[in-house]
N, C-alpha and C positions, 0 to 999 in steps of 0.2 A: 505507405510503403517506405518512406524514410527511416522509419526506427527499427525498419524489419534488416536480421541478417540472412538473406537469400541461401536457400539449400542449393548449390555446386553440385553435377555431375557429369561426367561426359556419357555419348553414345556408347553402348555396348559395356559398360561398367558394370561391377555385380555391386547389386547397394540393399540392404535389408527394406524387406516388401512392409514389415510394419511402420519403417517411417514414411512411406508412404501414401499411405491407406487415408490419411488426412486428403491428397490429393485426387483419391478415388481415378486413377489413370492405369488401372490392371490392362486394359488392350493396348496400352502404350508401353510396356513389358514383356519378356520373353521369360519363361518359367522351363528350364531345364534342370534335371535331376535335381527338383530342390531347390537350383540358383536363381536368382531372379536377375536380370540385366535389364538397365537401359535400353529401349529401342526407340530413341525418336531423338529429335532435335531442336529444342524450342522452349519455350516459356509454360509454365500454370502454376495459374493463381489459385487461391483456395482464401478462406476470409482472413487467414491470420498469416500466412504463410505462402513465398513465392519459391518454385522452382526452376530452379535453368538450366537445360541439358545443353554443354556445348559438343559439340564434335566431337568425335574420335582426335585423342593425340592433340584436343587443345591444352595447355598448360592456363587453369585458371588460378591455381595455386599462387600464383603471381600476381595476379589482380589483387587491387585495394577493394576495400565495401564500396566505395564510391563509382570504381571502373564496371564494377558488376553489375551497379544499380543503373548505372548508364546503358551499358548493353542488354536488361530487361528492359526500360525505356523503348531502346531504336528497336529492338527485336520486336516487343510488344507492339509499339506504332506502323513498322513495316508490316508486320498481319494484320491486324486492324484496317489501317489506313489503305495499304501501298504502300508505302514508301515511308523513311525515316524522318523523324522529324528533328531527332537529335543524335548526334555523332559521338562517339565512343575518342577518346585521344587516338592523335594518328601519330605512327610512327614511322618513320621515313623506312624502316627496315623491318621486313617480315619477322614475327619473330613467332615463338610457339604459343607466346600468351594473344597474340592479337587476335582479337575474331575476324575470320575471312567474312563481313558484311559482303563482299561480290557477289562472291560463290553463293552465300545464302540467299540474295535477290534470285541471281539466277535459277536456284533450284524453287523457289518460292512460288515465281513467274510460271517454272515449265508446270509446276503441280496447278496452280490455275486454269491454264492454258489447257492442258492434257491429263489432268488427275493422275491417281494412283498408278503405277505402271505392273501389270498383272501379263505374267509371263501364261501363257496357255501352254500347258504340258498335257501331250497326246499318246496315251500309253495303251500300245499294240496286246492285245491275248488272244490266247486260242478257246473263247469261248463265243457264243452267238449274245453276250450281251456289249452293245455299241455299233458301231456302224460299220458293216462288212468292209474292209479293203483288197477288193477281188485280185488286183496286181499281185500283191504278194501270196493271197491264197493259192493264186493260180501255180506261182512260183513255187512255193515252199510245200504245199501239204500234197498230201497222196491223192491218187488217181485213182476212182474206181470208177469203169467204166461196166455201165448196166446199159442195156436194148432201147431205151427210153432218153439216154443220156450222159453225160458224167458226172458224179459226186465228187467232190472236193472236200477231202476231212484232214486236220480239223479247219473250220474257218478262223481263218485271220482276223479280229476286230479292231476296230479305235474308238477310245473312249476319250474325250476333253474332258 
């Protein structure tokens, strides 16, 4: 890795999909109309060639080859490991080029702890496929009332 000079990007950047294809990281990519962005935060190696996605809104532009190769380093060892085992120059003042190491522990930690965080979206139709929600059938749809009982049309469903 010393004579390599590390491919830069931040999160959510549009970056051409063929220099990437060395990295074979297409699920770590967001492909809209055509665009391809960055979607992730971290380090991949490939045999010849390293990548580093910093944050949204880091300024890497300002880094030396040296400061970057540091921050693959502590990045690489903090997944790996746990924990860094070499520190990036610290600056007494936050600034746009410094990488928030904190924030990355902590977000590192919660995904260990808690993995991927998957929002379940429950989406209500008026058809009988998913699980009846009689509350609102009862509320919302018409009344017909036969010798035998009521029909309620149409049924309410939820589907996760």
């Amino acid at each position: 890795m010393n004579d390599l000079n590390p491919i830069c990007v931040n999160d959510g950047e549009t970056f051409d999909s063929d220099k990437l294809e060395v990295f074979q990281i297409n699920e770590l990519l967001r492909s809209t109309n055509g665009t391809v962005t960055i979607n992730f935060v971290g380090v991949v190696m490939s045999k010849d060639n390293v990548l580093i996605s910093f944050p949204k809104h880091f300024d890497y532009n300002k880094l030396s080859i040296y400061e970057r190769k540091e921050y693959i380093k502590s990045i690489s060892s903090l997944l790996v490991n746990g924990k860094s085992t070499t520190n990036p120059p610290k600056k007494k003042k936050h600034s746009s080029h410094e990488f928030p190491m904190d924030s990355y522990i902590v977000v590192v930690d919660y995904f260990k702890k808690y993995g991927i965080y998957n929002k379940k979206i429950k989406v209500e139709n008026k058809t009988n496929s998913g699980k009846p929600n009689w509350k609102k059938t009862m509320k919302k749809s018409s009344k017909i009332v036969q010798e035998n009982g009521i029909v309620f049309l149409p049924i309410i469903s939820t589907k996760k």
